[in-house]
Structure formats: C-alpha cells, structure tokens
ChimeraX commands (.cxc) that place a marker at each C-alpha (Angstrom):
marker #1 position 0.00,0.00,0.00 radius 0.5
marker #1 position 2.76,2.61,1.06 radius 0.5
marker #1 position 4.80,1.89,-2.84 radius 0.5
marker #1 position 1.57,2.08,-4.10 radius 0.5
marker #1 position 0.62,5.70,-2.04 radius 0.5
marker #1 position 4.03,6.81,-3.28 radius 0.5
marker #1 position 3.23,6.00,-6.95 radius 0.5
marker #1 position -0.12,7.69,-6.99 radius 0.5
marker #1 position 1.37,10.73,-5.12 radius 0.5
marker #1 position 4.16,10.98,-8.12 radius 0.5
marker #1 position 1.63,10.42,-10.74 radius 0.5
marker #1 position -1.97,11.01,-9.02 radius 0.5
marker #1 position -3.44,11.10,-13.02 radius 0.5
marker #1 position -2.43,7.24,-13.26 radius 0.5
marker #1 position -5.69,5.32,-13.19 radius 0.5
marker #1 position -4.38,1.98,-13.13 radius 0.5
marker #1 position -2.06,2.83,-9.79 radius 0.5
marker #1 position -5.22,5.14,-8.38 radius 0.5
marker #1 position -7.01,1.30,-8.98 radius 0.5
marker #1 position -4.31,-1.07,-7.59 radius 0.5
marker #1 position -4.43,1.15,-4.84 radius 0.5
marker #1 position -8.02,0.31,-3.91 radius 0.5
marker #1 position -7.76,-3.13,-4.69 radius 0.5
marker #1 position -4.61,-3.31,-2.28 radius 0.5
marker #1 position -7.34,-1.07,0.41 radius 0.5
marker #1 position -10.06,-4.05,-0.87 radius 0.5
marker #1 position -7.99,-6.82,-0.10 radius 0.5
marker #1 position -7.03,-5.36,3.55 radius 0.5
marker #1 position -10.86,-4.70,4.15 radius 0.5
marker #1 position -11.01,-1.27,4.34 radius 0.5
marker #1 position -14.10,-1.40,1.69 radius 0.5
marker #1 position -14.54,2.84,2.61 radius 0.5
marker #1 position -10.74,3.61,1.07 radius 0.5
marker #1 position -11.31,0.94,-1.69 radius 0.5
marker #1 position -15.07,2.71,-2.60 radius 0.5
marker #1 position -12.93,5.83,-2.62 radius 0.5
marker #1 position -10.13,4.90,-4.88 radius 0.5
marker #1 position -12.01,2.92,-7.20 radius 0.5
marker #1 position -15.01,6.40,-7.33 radius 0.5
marker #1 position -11.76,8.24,-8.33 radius 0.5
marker #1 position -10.19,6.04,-10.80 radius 0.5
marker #1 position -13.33,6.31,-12.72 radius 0.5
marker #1 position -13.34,10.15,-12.80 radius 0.5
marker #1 position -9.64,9.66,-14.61 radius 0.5
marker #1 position -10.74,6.83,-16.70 radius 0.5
marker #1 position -14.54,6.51,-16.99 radius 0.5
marker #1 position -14.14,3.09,-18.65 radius 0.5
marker #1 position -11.77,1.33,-16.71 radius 0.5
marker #1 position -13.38,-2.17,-17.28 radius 0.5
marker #1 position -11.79,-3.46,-13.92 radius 0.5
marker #1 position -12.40,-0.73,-11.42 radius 0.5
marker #1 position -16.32,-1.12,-13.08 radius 0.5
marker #1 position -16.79,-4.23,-12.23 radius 0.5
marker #1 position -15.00,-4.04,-8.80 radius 0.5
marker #1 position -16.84,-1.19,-7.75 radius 0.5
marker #1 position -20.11,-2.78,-8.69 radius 0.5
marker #1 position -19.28,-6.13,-7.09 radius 0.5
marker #1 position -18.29,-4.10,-4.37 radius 0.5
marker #1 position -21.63,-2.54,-3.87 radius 0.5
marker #1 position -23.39,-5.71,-4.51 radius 0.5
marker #1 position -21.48,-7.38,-1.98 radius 0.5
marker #1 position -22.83,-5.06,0.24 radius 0.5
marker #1 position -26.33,-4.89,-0.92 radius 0.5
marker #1 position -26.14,-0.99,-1.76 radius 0.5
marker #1 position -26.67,0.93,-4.88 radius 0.5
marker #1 position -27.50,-2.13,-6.61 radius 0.5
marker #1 position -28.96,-0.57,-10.03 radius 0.5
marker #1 position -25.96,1.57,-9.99 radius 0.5
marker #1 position -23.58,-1.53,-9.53 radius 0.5
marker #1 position -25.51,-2.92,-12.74 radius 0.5
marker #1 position -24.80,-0.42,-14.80 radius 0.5
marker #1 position -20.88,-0.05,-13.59 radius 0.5
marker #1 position -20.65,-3.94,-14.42 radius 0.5
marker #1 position -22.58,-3.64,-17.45 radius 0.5
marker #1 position -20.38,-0.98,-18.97 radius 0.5
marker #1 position -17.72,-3.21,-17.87 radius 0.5
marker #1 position -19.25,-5.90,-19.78 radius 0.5
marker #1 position -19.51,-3.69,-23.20 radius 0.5
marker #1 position -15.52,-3.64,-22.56 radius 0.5
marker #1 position -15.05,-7.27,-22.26 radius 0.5
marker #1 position -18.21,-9.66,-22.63 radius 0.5
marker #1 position -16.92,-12.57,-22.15 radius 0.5
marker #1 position -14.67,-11.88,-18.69 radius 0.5
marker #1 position -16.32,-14.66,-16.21 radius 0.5
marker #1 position -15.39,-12.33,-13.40 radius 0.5
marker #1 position -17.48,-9.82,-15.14 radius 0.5
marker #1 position -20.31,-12.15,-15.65 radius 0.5
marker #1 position -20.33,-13.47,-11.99 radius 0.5
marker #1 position -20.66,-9.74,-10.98 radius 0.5
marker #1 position -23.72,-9.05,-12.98 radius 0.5
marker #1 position -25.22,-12.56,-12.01 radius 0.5
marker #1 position -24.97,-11.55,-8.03 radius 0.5
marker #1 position -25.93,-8.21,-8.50 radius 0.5
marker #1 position -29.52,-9.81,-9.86 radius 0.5
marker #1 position -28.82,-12.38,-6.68 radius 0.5
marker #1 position -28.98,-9.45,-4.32 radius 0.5
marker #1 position -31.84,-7.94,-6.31 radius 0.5
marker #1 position -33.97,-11.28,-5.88 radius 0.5
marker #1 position -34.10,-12.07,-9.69 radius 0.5
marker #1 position -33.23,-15.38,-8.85 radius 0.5
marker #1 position -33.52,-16.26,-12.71 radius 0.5
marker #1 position -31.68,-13.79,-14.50 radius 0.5
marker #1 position -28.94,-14.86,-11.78 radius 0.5
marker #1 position -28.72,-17.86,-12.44 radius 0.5
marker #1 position -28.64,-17.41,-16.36 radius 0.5
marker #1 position -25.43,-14.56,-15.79 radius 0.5
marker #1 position -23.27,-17.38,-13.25 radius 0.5
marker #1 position -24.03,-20.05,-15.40 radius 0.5
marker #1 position -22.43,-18.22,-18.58 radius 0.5
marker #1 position -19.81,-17.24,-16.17 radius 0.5
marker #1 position -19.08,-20.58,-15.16 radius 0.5
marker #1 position -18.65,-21.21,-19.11 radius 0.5
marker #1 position -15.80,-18.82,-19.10 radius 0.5
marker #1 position -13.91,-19.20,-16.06 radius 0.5
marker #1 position -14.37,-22.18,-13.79 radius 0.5
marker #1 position -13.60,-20.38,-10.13 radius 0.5
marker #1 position -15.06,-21.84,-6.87 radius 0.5
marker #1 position -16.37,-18.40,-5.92 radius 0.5
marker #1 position -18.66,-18.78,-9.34 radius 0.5
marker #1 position -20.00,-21.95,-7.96 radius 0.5
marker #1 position -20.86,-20.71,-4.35 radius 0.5
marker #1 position -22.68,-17.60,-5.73 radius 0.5
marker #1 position -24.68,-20.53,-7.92 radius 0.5
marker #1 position -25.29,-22.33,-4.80 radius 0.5
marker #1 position -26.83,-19.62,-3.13 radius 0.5
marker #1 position -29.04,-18.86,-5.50 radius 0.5
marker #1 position -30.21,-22.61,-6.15 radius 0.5
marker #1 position -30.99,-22.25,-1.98 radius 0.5
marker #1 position -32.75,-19.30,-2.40 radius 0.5
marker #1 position -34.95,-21.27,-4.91 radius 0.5
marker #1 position -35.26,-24.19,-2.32 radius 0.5
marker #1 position -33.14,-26.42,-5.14 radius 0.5
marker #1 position -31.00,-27.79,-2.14 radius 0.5
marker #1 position -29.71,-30.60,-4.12 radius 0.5
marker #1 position -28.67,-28.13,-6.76 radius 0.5
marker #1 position -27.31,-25.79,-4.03 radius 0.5
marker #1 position -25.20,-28.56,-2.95 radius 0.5
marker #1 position -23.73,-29.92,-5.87 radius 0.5
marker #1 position -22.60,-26.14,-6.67 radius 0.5
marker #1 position -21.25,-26.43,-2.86 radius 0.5
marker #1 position -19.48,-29.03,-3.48 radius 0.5
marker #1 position -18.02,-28.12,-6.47 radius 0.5
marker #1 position -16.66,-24.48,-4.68 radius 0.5
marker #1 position -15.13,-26.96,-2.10 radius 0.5
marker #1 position -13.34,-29.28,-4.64 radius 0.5
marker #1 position -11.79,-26.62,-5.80 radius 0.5
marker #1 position -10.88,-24.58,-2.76 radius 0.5
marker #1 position -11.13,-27.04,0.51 radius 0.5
marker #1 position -11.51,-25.90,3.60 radius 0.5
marker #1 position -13.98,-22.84,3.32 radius 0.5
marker #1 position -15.31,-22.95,6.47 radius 0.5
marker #1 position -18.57,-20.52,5.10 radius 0.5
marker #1 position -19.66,-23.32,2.37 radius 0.5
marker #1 position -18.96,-26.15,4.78 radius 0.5
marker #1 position -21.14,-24.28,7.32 radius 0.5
marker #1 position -23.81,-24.02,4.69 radius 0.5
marker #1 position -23.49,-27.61,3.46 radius 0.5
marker #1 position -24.57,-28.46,7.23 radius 0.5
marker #1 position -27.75,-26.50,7.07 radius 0.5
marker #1 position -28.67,-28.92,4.43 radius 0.5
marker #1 position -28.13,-31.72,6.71 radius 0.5
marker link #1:1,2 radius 0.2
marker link #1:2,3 radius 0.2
marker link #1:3,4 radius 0.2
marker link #1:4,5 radius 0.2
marker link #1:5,6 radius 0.2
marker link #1:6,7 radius 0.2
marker link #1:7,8 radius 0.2
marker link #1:8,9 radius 0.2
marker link #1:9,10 radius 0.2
marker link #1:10,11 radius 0.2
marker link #1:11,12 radius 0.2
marker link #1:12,13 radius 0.2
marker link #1:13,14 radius 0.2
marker link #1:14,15 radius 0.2
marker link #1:15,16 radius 0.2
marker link #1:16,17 radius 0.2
marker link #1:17,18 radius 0.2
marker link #1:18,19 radius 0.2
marker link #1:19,20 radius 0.2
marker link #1:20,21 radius 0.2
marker link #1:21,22 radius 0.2
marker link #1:22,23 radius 0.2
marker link #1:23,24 radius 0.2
marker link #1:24,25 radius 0.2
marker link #1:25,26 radius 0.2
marker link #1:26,27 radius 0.2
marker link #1:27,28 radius 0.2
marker link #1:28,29 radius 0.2
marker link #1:29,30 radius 0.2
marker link #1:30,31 radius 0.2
marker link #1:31,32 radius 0.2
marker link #1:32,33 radius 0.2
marker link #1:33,34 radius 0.2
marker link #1:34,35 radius 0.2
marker link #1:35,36 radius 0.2
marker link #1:36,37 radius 0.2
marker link #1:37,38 radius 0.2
marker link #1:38,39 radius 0.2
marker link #1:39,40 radius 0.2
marker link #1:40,41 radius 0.2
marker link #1:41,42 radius 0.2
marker link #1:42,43 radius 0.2
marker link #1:43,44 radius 0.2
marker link #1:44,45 radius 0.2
marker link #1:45,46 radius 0.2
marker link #1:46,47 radius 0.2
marker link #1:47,48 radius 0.2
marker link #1:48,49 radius 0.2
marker link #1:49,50 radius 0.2
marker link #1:50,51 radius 0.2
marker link #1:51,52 radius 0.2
marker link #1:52,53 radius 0.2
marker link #1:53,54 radius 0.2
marker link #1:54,55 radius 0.2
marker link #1:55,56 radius 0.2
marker link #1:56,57 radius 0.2
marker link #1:57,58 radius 0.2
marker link #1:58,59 radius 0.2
marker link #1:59,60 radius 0.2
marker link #1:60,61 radius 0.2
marker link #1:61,62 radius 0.2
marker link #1:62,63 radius 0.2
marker link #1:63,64 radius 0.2
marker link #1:64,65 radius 0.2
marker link #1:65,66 radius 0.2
marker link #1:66,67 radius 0.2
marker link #1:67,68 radius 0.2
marker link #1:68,69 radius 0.2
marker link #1:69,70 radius 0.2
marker link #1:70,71 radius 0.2
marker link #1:71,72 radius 0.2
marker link #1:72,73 radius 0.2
marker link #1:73,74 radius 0.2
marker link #1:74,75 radius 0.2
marker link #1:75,76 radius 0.2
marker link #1:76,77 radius 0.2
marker link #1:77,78 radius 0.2
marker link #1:78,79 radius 0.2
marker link #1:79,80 radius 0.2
marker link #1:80,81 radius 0.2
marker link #1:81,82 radius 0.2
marker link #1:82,83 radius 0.2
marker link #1:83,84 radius 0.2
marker link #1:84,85 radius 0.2
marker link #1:85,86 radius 0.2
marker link #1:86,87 radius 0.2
marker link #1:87,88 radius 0.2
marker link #1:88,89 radius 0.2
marker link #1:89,90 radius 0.2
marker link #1:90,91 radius 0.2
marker link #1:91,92 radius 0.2
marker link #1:92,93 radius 0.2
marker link #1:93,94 radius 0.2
marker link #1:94,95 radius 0.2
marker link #1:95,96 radius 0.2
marker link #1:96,97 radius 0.2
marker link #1:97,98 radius 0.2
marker link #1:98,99 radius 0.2
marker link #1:99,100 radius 0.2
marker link #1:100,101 radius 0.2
marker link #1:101,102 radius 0.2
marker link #1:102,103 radius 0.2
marker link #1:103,104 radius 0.2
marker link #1:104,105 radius 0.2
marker link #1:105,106 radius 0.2
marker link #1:106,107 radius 0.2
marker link #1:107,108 radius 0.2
marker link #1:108,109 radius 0.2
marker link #1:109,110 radius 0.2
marker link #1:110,111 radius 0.2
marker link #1:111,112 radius 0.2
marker link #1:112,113 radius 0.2
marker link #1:113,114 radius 0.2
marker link #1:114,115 radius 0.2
marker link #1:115,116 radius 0.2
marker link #1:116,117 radius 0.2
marker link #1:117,118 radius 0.2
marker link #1:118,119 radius 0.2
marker link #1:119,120 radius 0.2
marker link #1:120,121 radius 0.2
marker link #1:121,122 radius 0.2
marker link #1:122,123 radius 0.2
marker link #1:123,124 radius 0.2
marker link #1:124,125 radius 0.2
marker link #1:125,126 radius 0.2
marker link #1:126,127 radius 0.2
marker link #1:127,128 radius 0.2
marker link #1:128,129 radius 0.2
marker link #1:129,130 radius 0.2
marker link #1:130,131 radius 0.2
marker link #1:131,132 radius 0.2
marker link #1:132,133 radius 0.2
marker link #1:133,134 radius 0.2
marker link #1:134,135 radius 0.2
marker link #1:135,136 radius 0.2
marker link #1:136,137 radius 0.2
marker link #1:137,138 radius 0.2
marker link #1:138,139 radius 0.2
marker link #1:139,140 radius 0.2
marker link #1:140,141 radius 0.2
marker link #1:141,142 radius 0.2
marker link #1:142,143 radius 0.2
marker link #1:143,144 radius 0.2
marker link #1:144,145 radius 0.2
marker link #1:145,146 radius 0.2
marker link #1:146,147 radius 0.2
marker link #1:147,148 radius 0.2
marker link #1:148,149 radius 0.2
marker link #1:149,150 radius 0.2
marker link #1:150,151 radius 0.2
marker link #1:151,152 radius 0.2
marker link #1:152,153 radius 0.2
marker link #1:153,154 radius 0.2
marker link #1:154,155 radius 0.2
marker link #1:155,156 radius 0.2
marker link #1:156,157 radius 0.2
marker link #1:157,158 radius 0.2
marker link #1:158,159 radius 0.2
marker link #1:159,160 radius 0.2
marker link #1:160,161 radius 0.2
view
C-alpha cells in the first residue's frame, strides 16, 4: 500500500495505480478507502473495465446501490463480454436484487468462461434461495473441490443436513 501511495502521489493522473491502490485497500478490508479509490479512478478513466466491475461487485457485496452496480458492471461488460469475473458480478448483483432467474442465467455463462469456486458458491446460493437444495449442494461441493476448507460453504453444506 505505502509503494503504491508513493506512486499515486508521483503520478496522481495514473488510473491503473489510483485502482491497484483500492484493490490493495479491498484486499485489507477497508471497503470505505477501496469505494474511494475505485469512485476516483473512474473520474480519470470513466471506462476502466476493472475498477467497473469491482466497484459494482463491491456494492453488490454489500447490498447498496445495486442498479448503480448494474450499470458499472454492465459498462464493464460492453468492454469485455466474455470476462467470467465480469459475468459473476452481474449474475450476483440480480442475486442481491432477488431475480433469482436472471442470476442464475449470468453465473451459469460465467461458469462457461472461467471455472472459479467463488462462481459456484454464488450458484449455490441462488439454487438455496430457490429451495433447489440438491442443486445448491452440488454447486457447494463443487466451490469446495476446488478450494477445501472454506469454512462458510462447509457451514452451509450443514444446514442442508
């Protein structure tokens, strides 16, 4: 974070450090720094496909501004249409929304693109939001092959017990 600070400070028009920076804020949990740095990268670079779809996901993980998160991710989508990441982002902002079918029809093109156990918990969640619990758990299960020992998914997988 502090190289990062020092590169933006040299160069504070540089979207792409202005957006590392955030993510680097993201990944330490400060989500109100991120929100910030990601707000600003767009102002220098209005389609920066990646801070669009983080921002977004970032509101839709938090259940805010969710039609604004659409239309961050969609933009990001015009950019790159086939980006699974992208995809997922769209499919759990209509998650979050309670459109349980367009969900489902955004994570399961994602999953076509990029096979990424986060992909398959987000379809999980919204097959047990549907009461599909078999469905949710194969999706589960799949999350888990691919990334064991996420204590959240095992944890759900024992509410289906």
């Amino acid at each position: 974070i502090a190289q990062y600070e020092n590169i933006v400070a040299l160069n504070p028009g540089n979207a792409d450090a202005v957006f590392l920076l955030g993510a680097l804020h993201l990944e330490k949990g400060d989500r109100s720094q991120a929100k910030e740095l990601f707000r600003r990268t767009l102002e220098l670079d209005p389609g920066h496909h990646n801070c669009l779809n983080s921002l977004g996901y970032l509101y839709a993980e938090a259940g805010i501004h969710l039609d604004e998160a659409k239309r961050y991710v969609e933009k990001a989508l015009e950019i790159d249409p086939r980006n699974g990441a992208y995809l997922d982002s769209l499919g759990w902002i209509y998650f979050k929304k309670q459109d349980y079918e367009k969900a489902l029809i955004y994570l399961k093109e994602a999953d076509s693109f990029l096979k990424d156990p986060v992909i398959y918990d987000h379809i999980g969640d919204v097959y047990y939001a549907m009461g599909e619990n078999e469905e949710a758990r194969k999706y589960w299960n799949l999350s888990l092959e691919m990334l064991p020992g996420q204590t959240e998914i095992k944890n759900k997988l024992k509410r289906l017990e």
